[in-house]
PARO-414776 format. One line per field, with one value per residue (C-alpha): residue number from 1; x, y, z. Coordinates in nm, 2 decimals, decimal comma, padded with zeros to 4 digits. Example, Ala and Ser with C-alpha at 12.3 -4.5 7.8 and 13.67 -1.06 7.14 Angstrom:
2
nr	1  2
x	01,23  01,37
y	-00,45  -00,11
z	00,78  00,71
***
This chain:
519
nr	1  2  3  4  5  6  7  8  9  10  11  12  13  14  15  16  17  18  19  20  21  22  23  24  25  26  27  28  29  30  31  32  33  34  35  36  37  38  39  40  41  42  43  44  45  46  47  48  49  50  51  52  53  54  55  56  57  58  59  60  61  62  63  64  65  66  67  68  69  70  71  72  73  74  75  76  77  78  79  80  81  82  83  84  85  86  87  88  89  90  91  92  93  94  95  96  97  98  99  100  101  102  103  104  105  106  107  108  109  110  111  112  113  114  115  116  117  118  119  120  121  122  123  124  125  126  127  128  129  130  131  132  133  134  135  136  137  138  139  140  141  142  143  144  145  146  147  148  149  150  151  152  153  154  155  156  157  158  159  160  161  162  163  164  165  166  167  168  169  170  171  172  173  174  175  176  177  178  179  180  181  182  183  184  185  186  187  188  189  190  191  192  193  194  195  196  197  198  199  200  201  202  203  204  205  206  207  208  209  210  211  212  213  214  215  216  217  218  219  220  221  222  223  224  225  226  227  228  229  230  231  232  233  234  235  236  237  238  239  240  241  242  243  244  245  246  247  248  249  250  251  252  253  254  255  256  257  258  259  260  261  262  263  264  265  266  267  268  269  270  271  272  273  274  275  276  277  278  279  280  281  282  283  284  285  286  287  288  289  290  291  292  293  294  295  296  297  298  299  300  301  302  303  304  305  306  307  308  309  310  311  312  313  314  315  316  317  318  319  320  321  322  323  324  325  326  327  328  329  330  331  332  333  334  335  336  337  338  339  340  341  342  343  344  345  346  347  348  349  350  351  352  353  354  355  356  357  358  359  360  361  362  363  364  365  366  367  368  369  370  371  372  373  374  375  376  377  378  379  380  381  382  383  384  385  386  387  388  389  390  391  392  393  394  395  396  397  398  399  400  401  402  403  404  405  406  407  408  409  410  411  412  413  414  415  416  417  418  419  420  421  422  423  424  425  426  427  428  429  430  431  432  433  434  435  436  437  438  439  440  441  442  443  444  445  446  447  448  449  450  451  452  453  454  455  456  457  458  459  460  461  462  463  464  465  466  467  468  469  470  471  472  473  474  475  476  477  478  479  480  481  482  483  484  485  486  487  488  489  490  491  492  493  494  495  496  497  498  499  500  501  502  503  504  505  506  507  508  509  510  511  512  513  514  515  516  517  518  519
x	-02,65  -02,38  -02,36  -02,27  -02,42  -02,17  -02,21  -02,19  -01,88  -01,69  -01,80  -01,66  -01,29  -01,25  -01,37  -01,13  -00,90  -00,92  -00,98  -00,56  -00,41  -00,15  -00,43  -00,16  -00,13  -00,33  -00,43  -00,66  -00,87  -00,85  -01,04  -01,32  -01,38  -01,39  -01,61  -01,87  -01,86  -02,09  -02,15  -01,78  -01,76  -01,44  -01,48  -01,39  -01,14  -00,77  -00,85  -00,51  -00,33  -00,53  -00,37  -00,62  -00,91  -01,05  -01,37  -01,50  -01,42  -01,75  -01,66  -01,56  -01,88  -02,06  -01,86  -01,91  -02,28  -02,28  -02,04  -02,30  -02,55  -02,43  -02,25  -02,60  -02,75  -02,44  -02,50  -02,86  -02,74  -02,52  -02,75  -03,06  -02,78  -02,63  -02,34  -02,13  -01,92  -01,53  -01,33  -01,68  -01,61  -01,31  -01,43  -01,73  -01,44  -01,27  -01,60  -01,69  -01,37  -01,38  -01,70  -01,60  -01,31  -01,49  -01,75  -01,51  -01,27  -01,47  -01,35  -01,04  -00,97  -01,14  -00,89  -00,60  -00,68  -00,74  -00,36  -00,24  -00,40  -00,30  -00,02  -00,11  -00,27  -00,63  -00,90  -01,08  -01,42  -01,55  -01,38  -01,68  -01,92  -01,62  -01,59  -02,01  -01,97  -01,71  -01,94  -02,23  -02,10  -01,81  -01,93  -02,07  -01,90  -01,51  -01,32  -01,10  -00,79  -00,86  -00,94  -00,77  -00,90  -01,04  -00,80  -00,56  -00,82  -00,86  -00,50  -00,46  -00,74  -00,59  -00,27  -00,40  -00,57  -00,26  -00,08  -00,30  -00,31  00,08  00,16  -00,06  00,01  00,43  00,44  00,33  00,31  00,09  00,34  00,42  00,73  00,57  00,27  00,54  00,70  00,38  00,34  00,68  00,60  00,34  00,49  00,78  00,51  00,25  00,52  00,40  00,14  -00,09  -00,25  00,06  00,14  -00,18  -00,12  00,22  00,46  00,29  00,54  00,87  00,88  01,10  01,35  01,41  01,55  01,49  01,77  01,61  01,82  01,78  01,91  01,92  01,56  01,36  01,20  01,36  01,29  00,95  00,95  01,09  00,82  00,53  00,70  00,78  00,44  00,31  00,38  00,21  00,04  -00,15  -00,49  -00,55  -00,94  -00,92  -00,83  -00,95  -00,58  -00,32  00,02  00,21  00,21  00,24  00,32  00,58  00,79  00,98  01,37  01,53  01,90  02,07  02,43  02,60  02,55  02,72  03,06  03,19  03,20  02,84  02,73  02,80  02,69  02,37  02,30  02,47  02,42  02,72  02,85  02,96  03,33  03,34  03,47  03,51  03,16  03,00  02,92  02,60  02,49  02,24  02,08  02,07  01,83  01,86  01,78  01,51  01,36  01,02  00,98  00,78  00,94  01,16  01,55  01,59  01,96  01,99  02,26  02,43  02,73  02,86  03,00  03,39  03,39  03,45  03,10  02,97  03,10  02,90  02,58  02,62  02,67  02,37  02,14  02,29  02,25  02,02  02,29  02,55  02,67  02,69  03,01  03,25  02,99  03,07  02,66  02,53  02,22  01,90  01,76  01,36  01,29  01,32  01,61  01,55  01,84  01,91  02,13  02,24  02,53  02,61  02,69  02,80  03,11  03,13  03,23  03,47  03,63  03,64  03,43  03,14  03,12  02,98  02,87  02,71  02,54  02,43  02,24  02,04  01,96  01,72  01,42  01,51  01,31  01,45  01,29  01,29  01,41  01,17  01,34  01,22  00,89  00,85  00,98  00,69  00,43  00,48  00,16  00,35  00,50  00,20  00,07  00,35  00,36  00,03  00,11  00,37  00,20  -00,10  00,20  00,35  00,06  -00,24  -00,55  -00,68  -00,40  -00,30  -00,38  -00,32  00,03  00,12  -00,04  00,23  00,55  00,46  00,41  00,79  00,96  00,82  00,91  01,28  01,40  01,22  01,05  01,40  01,59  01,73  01,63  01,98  01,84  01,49  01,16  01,38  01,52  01,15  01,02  01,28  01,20  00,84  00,94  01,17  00,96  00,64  00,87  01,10  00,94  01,24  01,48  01,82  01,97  02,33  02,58  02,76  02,42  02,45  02,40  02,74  02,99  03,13  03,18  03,36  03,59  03,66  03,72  03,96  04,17  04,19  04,31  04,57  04,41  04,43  04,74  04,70  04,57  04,28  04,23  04,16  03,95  03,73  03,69  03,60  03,31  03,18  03,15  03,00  02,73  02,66  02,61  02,57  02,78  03,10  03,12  03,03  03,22  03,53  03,50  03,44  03,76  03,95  04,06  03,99  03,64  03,82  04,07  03,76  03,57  03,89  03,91  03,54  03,57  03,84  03,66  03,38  03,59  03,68  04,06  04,30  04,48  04,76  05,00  05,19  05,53  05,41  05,31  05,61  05,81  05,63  05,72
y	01,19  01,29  01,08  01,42  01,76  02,02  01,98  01,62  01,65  01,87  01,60  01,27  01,46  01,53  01,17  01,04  01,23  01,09  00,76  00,82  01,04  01,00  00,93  01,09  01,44  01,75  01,76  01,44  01,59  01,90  01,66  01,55  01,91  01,98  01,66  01,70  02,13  02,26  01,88  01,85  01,87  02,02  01,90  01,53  01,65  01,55  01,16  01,06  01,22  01,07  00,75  00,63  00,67  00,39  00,28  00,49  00,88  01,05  01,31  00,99  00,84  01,05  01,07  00,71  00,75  01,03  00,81  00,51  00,69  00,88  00,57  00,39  00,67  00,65  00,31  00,29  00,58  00,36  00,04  00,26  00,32  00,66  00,81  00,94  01,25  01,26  01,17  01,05  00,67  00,71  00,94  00,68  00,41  00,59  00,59  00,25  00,17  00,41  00,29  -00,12  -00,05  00,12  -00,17  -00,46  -00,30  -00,48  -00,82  -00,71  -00,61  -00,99  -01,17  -00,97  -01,05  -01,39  -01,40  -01,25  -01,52  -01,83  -01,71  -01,93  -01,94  -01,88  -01,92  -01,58  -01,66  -01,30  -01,26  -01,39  -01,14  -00,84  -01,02  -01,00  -00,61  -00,59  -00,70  -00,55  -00,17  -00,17  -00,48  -00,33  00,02  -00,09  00,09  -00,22  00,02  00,01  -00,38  -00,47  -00,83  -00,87  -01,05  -00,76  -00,52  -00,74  -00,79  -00,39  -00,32  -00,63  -00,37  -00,04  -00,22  -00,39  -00,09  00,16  -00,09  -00,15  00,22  00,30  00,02  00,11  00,44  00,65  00,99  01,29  01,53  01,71  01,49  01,15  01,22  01,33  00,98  00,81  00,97  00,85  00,51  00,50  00,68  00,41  00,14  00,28  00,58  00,93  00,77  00,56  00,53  00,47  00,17  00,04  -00,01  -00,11  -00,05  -00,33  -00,57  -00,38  -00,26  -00,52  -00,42  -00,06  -00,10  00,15  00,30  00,43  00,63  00,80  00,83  00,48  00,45  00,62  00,33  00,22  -00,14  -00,05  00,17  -00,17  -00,37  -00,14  -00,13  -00,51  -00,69  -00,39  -00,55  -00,65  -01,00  -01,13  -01,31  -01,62  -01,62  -02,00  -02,12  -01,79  -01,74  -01,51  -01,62  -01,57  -01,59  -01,18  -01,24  -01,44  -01,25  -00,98  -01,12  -00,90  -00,92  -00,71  -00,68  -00,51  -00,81  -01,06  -01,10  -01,09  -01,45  -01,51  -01,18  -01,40  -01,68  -01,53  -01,37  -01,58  -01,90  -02,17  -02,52  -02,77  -02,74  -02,34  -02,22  -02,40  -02,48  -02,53  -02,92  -02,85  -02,70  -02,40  -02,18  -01,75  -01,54  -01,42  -01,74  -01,82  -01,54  -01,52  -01,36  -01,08  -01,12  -00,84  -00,90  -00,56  -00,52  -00,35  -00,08  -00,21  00,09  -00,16  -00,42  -00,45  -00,33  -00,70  -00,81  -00,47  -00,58  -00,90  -00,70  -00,50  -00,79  -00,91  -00,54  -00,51  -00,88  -01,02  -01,32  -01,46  -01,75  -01,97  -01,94  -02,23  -02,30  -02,22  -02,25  -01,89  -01,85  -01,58  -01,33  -01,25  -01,05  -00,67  -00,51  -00,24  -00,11  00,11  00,34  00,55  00,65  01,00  00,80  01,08  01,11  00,73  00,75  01,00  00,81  00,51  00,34  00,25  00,20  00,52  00,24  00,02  00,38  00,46  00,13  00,18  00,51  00,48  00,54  00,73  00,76  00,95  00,87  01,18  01,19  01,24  01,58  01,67  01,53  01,71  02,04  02,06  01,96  01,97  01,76  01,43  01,38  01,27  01,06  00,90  00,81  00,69  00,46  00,31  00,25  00,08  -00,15  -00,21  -00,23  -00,23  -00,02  -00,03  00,19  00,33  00,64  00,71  00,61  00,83  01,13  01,07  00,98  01,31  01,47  01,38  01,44  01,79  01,88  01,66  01,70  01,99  01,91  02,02  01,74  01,56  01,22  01,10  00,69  00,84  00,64  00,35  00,57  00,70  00,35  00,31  00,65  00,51  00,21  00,34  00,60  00,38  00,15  00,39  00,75  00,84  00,82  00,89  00,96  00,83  01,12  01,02  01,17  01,49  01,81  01,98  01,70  01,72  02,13  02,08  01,82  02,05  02,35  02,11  02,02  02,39  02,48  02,18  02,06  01,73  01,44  01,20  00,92  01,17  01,25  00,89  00,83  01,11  01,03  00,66  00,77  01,03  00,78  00,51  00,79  00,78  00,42  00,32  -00,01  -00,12  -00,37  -00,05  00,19  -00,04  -00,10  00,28  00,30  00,03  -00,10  -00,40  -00,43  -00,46  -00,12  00,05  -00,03  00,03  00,40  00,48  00,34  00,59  00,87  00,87  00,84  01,15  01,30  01,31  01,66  01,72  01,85  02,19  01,98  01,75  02,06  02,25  01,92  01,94  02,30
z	-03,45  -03,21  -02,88  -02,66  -02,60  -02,54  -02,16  -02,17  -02,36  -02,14  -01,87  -02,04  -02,15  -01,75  -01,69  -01,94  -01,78  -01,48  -01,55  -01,74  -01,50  -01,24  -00,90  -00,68  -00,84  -00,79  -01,14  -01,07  -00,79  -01,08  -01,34  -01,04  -01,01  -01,38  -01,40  -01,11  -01,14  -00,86  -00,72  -00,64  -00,24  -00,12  00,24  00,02  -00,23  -00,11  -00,04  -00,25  00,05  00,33  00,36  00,59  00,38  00,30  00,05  -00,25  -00,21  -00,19  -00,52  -00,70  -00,59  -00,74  -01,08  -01,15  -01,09  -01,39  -01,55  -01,58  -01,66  -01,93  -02,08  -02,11  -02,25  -02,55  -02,60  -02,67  -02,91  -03,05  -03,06  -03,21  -03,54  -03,40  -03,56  -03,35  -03,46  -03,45  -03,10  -02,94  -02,96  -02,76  -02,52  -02,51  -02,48  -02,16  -01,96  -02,01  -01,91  -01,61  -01,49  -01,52  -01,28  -01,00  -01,11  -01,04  -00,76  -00,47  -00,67  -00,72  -00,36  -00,22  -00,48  -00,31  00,07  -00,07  -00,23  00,09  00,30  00,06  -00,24  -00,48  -00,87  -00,84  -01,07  -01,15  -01,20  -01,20  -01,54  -01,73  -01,63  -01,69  -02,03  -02,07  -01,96  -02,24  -02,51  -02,43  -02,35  -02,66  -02,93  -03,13  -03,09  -03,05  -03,35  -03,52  -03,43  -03,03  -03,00  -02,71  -02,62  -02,28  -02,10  -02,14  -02,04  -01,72  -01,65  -01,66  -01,41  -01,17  -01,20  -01,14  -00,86  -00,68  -00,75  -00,58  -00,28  -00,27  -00,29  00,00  00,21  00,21  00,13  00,46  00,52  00,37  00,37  00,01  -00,02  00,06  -00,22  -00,40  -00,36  -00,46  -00,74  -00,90  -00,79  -01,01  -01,28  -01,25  -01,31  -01,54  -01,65  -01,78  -02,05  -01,91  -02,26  -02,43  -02,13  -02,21  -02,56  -02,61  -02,27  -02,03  -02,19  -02,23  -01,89  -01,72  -01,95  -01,79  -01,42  -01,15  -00,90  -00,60  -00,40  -00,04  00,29  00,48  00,70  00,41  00,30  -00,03  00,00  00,04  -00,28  -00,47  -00,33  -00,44  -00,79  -00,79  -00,66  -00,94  -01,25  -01,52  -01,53  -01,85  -01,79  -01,97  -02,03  -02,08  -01,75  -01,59  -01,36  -01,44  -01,61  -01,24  -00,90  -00,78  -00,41  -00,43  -00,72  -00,54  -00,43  -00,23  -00,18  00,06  -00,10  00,19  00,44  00,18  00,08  -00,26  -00,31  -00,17  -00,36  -00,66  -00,57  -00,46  -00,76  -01,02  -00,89  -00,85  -00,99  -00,75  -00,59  -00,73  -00,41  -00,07  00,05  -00,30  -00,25  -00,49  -00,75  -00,71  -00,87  -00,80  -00,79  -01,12  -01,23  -00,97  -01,07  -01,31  -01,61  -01,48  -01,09  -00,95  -00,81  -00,58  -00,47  -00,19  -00,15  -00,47  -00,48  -00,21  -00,49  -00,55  -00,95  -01,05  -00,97  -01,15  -01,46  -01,44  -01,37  -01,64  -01,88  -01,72  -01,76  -02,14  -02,31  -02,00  -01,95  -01,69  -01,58  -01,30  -01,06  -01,21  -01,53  -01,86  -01,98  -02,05  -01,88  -01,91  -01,70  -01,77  -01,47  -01,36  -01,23  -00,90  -00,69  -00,46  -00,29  00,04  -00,12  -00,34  -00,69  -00,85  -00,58  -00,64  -00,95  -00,93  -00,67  -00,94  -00,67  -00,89  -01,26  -01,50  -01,76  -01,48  -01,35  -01,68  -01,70  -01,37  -01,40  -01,70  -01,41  -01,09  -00,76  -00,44  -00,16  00,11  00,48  00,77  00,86  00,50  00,56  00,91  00,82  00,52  00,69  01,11  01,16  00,98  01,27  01,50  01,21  01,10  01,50  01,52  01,25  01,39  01,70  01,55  01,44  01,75  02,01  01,88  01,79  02,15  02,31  02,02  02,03  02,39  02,36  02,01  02,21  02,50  02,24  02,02  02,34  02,45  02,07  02,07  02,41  02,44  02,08  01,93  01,58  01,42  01,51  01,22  01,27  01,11  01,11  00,93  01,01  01,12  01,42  01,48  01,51  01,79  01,92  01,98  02,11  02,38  02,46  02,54  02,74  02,90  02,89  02,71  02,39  02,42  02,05  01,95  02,02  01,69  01,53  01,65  01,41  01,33  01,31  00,96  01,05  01,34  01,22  00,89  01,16  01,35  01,06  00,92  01,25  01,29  01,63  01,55  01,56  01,27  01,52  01,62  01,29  01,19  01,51  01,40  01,07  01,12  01,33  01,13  00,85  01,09  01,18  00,78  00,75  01,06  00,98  01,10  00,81  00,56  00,74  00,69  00,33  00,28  00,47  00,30  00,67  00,90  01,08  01,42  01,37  01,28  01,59  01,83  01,67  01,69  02,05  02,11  01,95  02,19  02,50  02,70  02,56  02,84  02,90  02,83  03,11  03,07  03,08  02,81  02,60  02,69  02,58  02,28  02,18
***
């Protein structure tokens, strides 16, 4: 006896489509509407964009409803000696396992407010009745082939749920480019497969790193940290607590702050009397780190090429050594890294390492600008204020002061203005605004600088001293650094600052003596 009519089968491939699908592409509300057919409620459909949406989606709602009770209708099928024709017991297998997720997401979402509130190993006593639900929806039907014990099953569903929460607590916005972001930050955890992750991938993926690169103010951090706190954590059904700690795993270094030495020694680790300073031995964070912990290194095409050989001795064999120590030590975590900077013009300048490159770029995520953002979808920027000023003051006047900051932007800067420092400039924007009535942008930022330098030197307007004072500033107005602008530069912190100083000064004229000295 087959456990499906033709209708019922059409409804459990969408539901197992959905259940394995990417939640933030179109093609997921696509399966709901396959799924639900004329119950489907457009009014409800595009809740992966809504960040604020919060709960159950209505048209998902009501899937898991004809999910339930189409699975217990297949199981007394199954108990009463049914025979189920080819393909049914996995499409049987997909809806159980669709409907125990939305089943235990309310658990899910109390044990991570409780890790928030106190990060610590906690016993999972929930598990036992997930591991009753097991037995009694797939004992007796599991096919030997697709028994995955329960603890795995558990650990996956404690991952799509973190997931889902990380991704839409860091990554803001509904524009086409920022659910364009989500999406890749989940394919970077979960990647294209989900069934294929489930299976076999979970445990390899620490092995791949990620390079996520971006203008600076776009949020890269945050990418790494959804994708980090995201991993993978086996269950042990004996002492009901997972193998790690998630909250604490994700090490961020910023590389760009540190110099060479204490880049080492922050990643490495050093012996005693290594350099001057080193009275101790310690330990770096690719040692601190946990097996399935993250080590994010923040705007890594800043390293001298010395310390990129180390790292990619580290990404090839997973070992290094202590500054001054001669014992070869192990790395077990994952790799993310990130980057302002164009790394194809990097390494033609011999600036950063191909094979190093090579190593990172096995998974790739750009994150997008807030110009991008804004110029797709104009309403962003009133959201992405109101966001931000939730954060700052408080619900209570929130919306009252976004109305008056949006209010301002449009009418003082127009919504084409670049926004060169990204959400991180908009945060200050708000700020200034709600304290001042007004933001006053950094005339280094402005629109057209590169071109009129370029025109200037076609033309031969400039002395090699303005030249140089240009220059520096229009690489300052990339990084917005003075320590970055004078590595770039290959020249001293202070001669960096005394040009840009001199750049944004007012030129004195020149007399008509002086220039008829000069002819």
């Amino acid at each position: 006896m087959a456990l499906f009519t033709r209708e019922q089968k059409a409804f459990a491939v969408a539901a197992s489509n959905v259940g394995y699908c990417n939640p933030f592409l179109p093609e997921r509300i696509e399966y709901e509407r396959q799924a639900l057919g004329s119950d489907f409620r457009e009014a409800d459909a595009h809740w992966n964009v809504r960040v604020e949406s919060e709960g159950v989606p209505p048209n998902v709602q009501r899937l898991i409803l004809r999910t339930a009770r189409l699975v217990e209708q297949c199981r007394a099928t199954l108990a009463g000696g049914g025979k189920p024709a080819a393909g049914e017991l996995d499409l049987y297998e997909d809806m159980v396992l669709l409907l125990l997720f939305h089943r235990y997401i309310p658990q899910f979402d109390r044990t991570l407010q409780s890790v928030a509130q106190e990060p610590k190993r906690q016993r999972i006593a929930f598990y036992r009745d997930f591991e009753r639900d097991i037995d009694h929806f797939l004992g007796p039907a599991r096919q030997p082939e697709s028994r995955e014990p329960p603890a795995h099953l558990f650990a996956c569903f404690f991952q799509l749920r973190r997931a889902f929460h990380h991704i839409f607590r860091y990554i803001i916005g509904a524009s086409e480019p920022a659910v364009q972001l989500r999406a890749a930050v989940w394919q970077s955890i979960f990647t294209h497969d989900m069934r294929r992750y489930r299976r076999t991938l979970f445990a390899r993926m620490g092995d791949i790193a990620t390079l996520v690169a971006g203008p600076s103010g776009t949020g890269k951090e945050l990418v790494a940290r959804a994708i980090g706190l995201s991993r993978y954590i086996p269950f042990d059904a004996r002492s009901l607590a997972f193998g790690e700690e998630y909250a604490e795993s994700f090490h961020p270094i910023n590389l760009s702050a540190l110099s060479p030495t204490l880049i080492e020694s922050e990643l490495f680790g050093h012996k005693r009397g290594a350099f001057t300073g080193a009275i101790q031995d310690r330990a770096g964070w690719l040692e601190v780190c946990e097996p399935l912990g993250t080590v994010f290194l923040d705007e890594i095409a800043e390293i001298d090429t010395s310390i990129q050989v180390k790292l990619l001795r580290v990404l090839e064999s997973r070992e290094f050594q202590r500054l001054g120590d001669t014992q070869t030590r192990l790395f077990r975590g994952k790799v993310i890294a990130a980057t302002n900077r164009n790394m194809a013009e990097e390494m033609r300048a011999g600036r950063f390492r191909a094979d190093l490159y090579y190593r990172l770029c096995s998974d790739m995520i750009q994150t997008p600008s807030l110009h991008q953002q804004i110029a797709a979808s104009p309403e962003e920027l009133g959201r992405l204020i109101l966001f931000i000023v939730r954060r700052i003051a408080g619900e209570q006047e929130a919306p009252r002061i976004a109305r008056e900051v949006e209010d301002w932007v449009r009418t003082n800067l127009g919504l084409d203005y670049p926004w060169p420092g990204n959400v991180r400039e908009l945060e200050q924007c708000v700020r200034n605004v709600m304290i001042r009535k007004a933001y006053q942008p950094p005339q280094f930022a402005r629109t057209g600088e590169t071109e009129s330098l370029v025109a200037a030197i076609e033309a031969g307007q400039l002395t090699a001293e303005q030249l140089l004072q240009r220059y520096c500033a229009l690489v300052y107005a990339k990084t917005g650094s003075l320590q970055k602008t004078a590595r770039r530069l290959g020249l001293d912190r202070r001669t960096v600052k005394s040009k840009i100083d001199a750049a944004s000064s007012p030129q004195p004229r020149h007399s008509a003596m002086e220039d008829g000295h000069a002819r």
